[in-house]
TIVEX-456461 format. One record per residue: residue in three letters; x, y, z of N, C-alpha, C in turn. Coordinates in Angstrom, 1 decimal, always signed. Atoms other than C-alpha are relative to their C-alpha. Layout:
rest; n.px; n.py; n.pz; ca.px; ca.py; ca.pz; c.px; c.py; c.pz
ala; X; Y; Z; X; Y; Z; X; Y; Z
...
REM end
This chain:
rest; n.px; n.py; n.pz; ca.px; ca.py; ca.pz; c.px; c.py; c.pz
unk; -1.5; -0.1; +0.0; -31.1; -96.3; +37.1; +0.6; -0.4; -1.3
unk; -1.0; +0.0; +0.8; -28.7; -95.9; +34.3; +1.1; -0.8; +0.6
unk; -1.3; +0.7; -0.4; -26.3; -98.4; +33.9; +0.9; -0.1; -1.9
unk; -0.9; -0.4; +1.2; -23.0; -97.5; +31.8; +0.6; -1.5; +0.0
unk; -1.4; +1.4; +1.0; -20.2; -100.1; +29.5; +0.5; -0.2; +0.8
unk; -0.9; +0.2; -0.7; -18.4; -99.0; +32.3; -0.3; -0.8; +1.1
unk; +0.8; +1.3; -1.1; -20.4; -100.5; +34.8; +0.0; -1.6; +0.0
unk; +0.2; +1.7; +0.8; -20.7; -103.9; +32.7; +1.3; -0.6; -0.5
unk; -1.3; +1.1; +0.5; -17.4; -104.6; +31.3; +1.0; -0.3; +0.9
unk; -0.9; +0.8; -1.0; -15.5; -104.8; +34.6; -0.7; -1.5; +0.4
unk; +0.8; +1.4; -0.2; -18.4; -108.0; +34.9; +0.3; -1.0; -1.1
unk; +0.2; +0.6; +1.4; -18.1; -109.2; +31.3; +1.1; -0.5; -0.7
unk; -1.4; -0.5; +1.0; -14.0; -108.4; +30.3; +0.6; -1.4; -0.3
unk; -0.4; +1.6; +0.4; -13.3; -112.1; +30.7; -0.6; -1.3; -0.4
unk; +1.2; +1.1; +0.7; -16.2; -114.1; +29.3; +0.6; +0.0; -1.2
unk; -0.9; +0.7; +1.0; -14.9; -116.3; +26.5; -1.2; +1.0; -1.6
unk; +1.0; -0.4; +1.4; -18.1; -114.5; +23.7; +0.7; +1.7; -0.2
unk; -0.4; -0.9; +0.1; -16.7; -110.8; +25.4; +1.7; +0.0; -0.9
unk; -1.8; -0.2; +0.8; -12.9; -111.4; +24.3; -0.1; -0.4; -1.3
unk; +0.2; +0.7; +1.6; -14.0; -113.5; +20.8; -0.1; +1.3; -0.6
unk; +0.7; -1.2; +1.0; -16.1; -110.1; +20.1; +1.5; +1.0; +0.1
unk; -1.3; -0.8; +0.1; -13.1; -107.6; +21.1; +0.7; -0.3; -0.6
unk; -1.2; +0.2; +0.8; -10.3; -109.2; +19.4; -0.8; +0.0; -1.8
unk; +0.5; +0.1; +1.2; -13.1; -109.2; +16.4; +0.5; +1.4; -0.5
unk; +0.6; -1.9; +0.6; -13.9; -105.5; +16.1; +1.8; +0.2; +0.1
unk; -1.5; +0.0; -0.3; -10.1; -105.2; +17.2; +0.9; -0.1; -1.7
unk; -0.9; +0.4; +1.8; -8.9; -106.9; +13.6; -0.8; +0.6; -1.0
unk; +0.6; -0.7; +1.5; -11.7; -105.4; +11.2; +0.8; +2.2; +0.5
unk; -0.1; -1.6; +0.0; -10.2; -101.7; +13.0; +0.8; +0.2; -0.3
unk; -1.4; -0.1; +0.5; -6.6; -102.6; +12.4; -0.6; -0.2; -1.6
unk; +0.6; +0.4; +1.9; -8.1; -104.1; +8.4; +0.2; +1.5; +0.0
unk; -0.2; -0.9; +1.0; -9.1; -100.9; +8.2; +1.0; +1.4; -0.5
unk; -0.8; -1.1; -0.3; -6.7; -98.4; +9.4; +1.3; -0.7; -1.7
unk; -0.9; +0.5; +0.9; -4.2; -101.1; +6.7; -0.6; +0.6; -1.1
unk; +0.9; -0.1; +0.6; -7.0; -100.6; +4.5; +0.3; +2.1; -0.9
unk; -0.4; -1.6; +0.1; -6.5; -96.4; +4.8; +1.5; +0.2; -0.1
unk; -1.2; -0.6; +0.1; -3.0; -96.5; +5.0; +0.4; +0.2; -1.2
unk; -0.4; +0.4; +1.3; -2.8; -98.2; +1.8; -0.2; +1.2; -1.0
unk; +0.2; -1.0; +0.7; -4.6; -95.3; +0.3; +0.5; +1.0; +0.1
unk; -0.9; -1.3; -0.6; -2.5; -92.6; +2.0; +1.3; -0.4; -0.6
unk; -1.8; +0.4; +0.7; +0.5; -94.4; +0.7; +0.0; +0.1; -1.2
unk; +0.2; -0.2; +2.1; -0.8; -94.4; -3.1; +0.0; +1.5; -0.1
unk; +0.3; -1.3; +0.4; -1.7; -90.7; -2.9; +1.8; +0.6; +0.2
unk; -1.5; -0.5; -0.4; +1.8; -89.9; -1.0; +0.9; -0.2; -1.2
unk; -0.6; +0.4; +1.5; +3.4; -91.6; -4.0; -0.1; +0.7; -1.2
unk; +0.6; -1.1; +1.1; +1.6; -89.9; -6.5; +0.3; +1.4; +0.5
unk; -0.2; -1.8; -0.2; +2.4; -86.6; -4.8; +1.4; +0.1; +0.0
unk; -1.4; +0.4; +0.3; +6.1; -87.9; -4.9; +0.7; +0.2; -1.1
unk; -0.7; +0.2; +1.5; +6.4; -88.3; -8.4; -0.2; +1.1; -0.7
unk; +0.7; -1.9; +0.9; +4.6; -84.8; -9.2; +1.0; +0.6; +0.7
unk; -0.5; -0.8; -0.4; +6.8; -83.5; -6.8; +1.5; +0.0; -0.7
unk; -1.5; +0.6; +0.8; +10.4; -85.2; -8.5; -0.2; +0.5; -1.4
unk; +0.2; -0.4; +1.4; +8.7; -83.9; -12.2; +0.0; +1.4; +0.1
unk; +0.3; -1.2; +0.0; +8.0; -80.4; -10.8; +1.0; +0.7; +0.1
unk; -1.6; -0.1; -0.4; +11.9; -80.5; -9.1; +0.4; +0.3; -1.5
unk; -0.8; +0.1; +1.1; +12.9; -81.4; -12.7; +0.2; +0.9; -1.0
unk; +0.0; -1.4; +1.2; +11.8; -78.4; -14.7; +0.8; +1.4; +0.3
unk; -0.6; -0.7; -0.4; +13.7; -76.3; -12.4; +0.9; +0.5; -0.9
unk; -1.1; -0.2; +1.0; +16.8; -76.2; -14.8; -0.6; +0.8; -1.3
unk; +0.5; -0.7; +1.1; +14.4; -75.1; -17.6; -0.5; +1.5; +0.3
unk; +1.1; -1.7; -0.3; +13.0; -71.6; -15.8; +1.6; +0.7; -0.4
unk; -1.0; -0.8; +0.2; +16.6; -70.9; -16.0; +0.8; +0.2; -1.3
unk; -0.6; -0.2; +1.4; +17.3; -71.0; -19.7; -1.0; +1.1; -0.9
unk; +1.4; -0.7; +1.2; +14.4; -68.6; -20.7; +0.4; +1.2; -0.3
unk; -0.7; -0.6; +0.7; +15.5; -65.8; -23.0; +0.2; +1.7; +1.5
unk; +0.1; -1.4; -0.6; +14.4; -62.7; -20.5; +0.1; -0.2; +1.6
unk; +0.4; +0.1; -1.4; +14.5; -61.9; -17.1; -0.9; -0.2; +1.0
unk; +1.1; -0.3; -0.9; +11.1; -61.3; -16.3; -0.9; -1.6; -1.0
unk; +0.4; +1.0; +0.4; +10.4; -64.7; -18.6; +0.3; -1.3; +1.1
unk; -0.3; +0.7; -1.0; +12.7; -66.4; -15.7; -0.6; +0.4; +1.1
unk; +0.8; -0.1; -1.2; +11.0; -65.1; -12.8; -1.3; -0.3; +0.0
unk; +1.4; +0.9; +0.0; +7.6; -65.6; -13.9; -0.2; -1.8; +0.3
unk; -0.1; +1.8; -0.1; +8.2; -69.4; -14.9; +0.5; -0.7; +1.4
unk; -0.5; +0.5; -1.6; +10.1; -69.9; -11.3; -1.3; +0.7; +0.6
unk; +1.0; -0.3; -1.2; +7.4; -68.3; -9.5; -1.5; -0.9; -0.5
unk; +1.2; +1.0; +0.3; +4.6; -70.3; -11.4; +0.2; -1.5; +0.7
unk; -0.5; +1.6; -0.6; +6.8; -73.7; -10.6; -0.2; +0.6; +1.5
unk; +0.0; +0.2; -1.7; +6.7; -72.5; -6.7; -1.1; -0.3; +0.4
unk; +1.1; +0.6; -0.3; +3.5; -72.4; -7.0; -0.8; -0.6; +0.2
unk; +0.4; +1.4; +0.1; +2.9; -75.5; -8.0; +0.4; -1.4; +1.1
unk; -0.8; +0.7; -1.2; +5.2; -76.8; -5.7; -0.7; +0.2; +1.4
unk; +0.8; -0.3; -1.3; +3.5; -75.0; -2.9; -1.2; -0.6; -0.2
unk; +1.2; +0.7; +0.1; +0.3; -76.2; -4.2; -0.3; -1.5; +0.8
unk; -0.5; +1.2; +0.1; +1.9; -80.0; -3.9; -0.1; -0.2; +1.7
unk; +0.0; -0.3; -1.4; +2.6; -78.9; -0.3; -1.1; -0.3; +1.0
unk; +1.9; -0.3; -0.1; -0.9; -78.2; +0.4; -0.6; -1.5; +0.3
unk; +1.0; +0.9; +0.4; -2.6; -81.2; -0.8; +1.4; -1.6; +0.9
unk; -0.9; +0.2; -1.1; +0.7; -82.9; +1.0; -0.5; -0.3; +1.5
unk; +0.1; -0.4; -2.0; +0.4; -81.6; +4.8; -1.8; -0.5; -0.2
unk; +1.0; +0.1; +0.0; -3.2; -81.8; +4.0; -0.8; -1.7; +0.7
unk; +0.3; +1.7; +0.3; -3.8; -85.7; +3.1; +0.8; -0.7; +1.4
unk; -0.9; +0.6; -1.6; -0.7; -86.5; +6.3; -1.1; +0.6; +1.3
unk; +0.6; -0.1; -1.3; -2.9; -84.6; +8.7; -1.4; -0.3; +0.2
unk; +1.5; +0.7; +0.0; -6.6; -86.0; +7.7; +0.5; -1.6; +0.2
unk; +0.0; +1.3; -0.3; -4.9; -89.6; +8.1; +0.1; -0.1; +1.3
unk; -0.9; -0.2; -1.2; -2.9; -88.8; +11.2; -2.0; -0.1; +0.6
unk; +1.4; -0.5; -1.1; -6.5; -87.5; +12.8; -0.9; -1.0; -0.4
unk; +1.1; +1.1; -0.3; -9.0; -90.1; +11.4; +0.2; -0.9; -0.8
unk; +0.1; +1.4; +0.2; -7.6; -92.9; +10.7; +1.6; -0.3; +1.1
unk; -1.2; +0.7; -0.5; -4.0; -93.6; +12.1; -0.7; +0.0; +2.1
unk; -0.1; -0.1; -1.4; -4.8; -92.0; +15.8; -1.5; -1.1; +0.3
unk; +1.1; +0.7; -0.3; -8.3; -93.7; +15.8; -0.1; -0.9; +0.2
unk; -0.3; +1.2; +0.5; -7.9; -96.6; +14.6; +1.5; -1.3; +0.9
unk; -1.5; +1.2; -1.0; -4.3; -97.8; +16.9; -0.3; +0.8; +1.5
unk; +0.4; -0.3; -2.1; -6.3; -96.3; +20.3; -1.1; -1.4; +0.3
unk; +0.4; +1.5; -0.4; -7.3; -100.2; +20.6; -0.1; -0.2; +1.5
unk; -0.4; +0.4; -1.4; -7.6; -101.1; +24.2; +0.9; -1.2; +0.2
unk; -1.4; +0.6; -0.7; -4.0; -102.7; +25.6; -0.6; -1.2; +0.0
unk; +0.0; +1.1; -1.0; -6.0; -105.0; +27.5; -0.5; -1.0; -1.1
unk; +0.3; +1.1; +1.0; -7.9; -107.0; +24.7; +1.3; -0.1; -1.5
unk; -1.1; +0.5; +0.8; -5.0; -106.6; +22.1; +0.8; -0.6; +0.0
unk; -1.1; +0.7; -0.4; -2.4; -108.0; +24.4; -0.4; -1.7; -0.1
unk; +0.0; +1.7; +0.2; -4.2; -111.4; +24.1; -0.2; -0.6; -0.8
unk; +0.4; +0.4; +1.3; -4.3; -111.5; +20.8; +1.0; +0.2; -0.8
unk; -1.2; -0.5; +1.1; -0.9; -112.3; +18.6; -0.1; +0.2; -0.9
unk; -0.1; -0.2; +0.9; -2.0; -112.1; +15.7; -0.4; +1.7; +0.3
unk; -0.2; -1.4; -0.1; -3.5; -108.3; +16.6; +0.7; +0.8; +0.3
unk; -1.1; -0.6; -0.4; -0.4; -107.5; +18.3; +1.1; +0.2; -1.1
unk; -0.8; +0.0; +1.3; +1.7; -108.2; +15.1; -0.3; +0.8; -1.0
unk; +0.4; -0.4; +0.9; -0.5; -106.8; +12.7; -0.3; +1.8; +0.4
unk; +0.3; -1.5; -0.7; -0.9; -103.4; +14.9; +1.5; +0.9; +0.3
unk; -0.9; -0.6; -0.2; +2.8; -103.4; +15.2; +1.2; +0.1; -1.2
unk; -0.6; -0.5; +0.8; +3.9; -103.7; +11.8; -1.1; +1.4; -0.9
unk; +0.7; -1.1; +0.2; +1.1; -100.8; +11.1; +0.8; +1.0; +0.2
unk; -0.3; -1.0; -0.7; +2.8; -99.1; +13.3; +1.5; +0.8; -0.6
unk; -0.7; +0.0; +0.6; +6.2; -100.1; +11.7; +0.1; +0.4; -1.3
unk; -0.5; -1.1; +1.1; +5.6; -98.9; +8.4; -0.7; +1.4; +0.1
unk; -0.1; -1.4; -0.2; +4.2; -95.9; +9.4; +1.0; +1.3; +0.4
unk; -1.6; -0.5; -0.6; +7.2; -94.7; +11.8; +0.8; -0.1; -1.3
unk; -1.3; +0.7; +0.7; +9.4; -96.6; +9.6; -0.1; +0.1; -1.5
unk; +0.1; -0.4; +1.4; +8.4; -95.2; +6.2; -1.0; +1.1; -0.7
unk; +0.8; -1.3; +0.4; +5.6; -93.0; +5.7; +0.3; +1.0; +0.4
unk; -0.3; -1.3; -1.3; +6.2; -90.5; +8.4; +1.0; +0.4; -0.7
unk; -1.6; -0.5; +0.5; +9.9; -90.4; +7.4; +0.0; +0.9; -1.3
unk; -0.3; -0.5; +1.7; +9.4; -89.9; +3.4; -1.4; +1.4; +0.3
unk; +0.5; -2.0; +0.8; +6.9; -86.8; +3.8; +0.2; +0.6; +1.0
unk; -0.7; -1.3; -0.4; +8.8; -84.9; +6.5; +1.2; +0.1; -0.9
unk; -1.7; -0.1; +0.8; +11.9; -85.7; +4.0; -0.6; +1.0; -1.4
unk; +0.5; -0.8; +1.0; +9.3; -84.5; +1.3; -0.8; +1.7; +0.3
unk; +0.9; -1.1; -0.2; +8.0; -81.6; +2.9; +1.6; +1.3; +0.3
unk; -1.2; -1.0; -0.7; +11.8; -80.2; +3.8; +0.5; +0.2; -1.1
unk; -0.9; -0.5; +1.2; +13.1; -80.5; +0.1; -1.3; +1.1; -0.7
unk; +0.7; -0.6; +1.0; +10.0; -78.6; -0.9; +0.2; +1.7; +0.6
unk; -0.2; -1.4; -0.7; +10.9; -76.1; +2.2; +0.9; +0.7; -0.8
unk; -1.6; -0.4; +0.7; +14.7; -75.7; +0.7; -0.1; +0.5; -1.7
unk; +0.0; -0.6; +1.2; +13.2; -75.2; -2.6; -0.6; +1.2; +0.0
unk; +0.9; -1.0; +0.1; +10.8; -72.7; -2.0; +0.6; +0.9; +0.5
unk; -0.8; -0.9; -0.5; +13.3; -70.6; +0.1; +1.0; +0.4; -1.1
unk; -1.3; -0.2; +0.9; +16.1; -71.1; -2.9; -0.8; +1.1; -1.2
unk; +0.5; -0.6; +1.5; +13.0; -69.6; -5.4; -0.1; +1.5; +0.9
unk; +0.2; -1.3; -0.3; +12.5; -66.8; -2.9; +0.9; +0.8; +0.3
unk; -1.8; -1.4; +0.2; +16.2; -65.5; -2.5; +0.3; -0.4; -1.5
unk; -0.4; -0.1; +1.0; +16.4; -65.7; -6.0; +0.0; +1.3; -0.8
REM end
């Protein structure tokens, strides 16, 4: 006879060694998900500031002597822009999938008894909602409005 976790941890869920160990693994999963965010927030950044320098040259495609000198150089910048896009949506949906969703499917039951995990899982949570999320659908919609402005151009 096979016997499953499930079998065992309705026996085990309140022994003082089982909750020590849960709330352990519990804080190195939040560490690391902090850990990855940190890195998703540096890249995001850096894709922010390429994207605000790539914005900037805009004004320069439109001083170029010829017509077909101005459409080239604007369709090169979109492309760069779209590139930006890319590596953008890319990096948001490889976090999103293995690290954000992974990493905060904690089980309720052992994080609720643990304030420090409950804090540290809910300002995770808080700057994610509350600032990452935000800044690259805000960055993904100025790059939409640009790339439509280069293609009715």
């Amino acid at each position: 006879m096979i016997i499953s976790d499930r079998d065992i941890v309705p026996h085990i869920k309140e022994d003082a060694w089982f909750l020590k160990a849960a709330r352990q693994r519990i804080t190195q999963e939040l560490s690391e998900l902090k850990n990855r965010m940190d890195r998703f927030d540096n890249e995001r950044i850096h894709l922010n500031r390429n994207l605000v320098y790539l914005l900037s040259r805009h004004p320069q495609t439109k001083v170029k002597t010829s017509k077909e000198e101005m459409t080239r150089a604007l369709s090169e910048l979109r492309c760069e822009i779209l590139n930006l896009k890319k590596r953008l949506v890319n990096g948001y949906e490889t976090f999103l999938r293995d690290s954000y969703r992974r990493y905060l499917g904690v089980e309720e039951a052992f994080i609720g008894n643990d304030p420090e995990g409950v804090a540290m899982r809910d300002d995770l949570i808080e700057r994610f909602e509350g600032v990452i999320e935000p800044d690259v659908k805000g960055a993904l919609e100025v790059i939409i409005r640009f790339v439509e402005r280069c293609h009715n151009f």
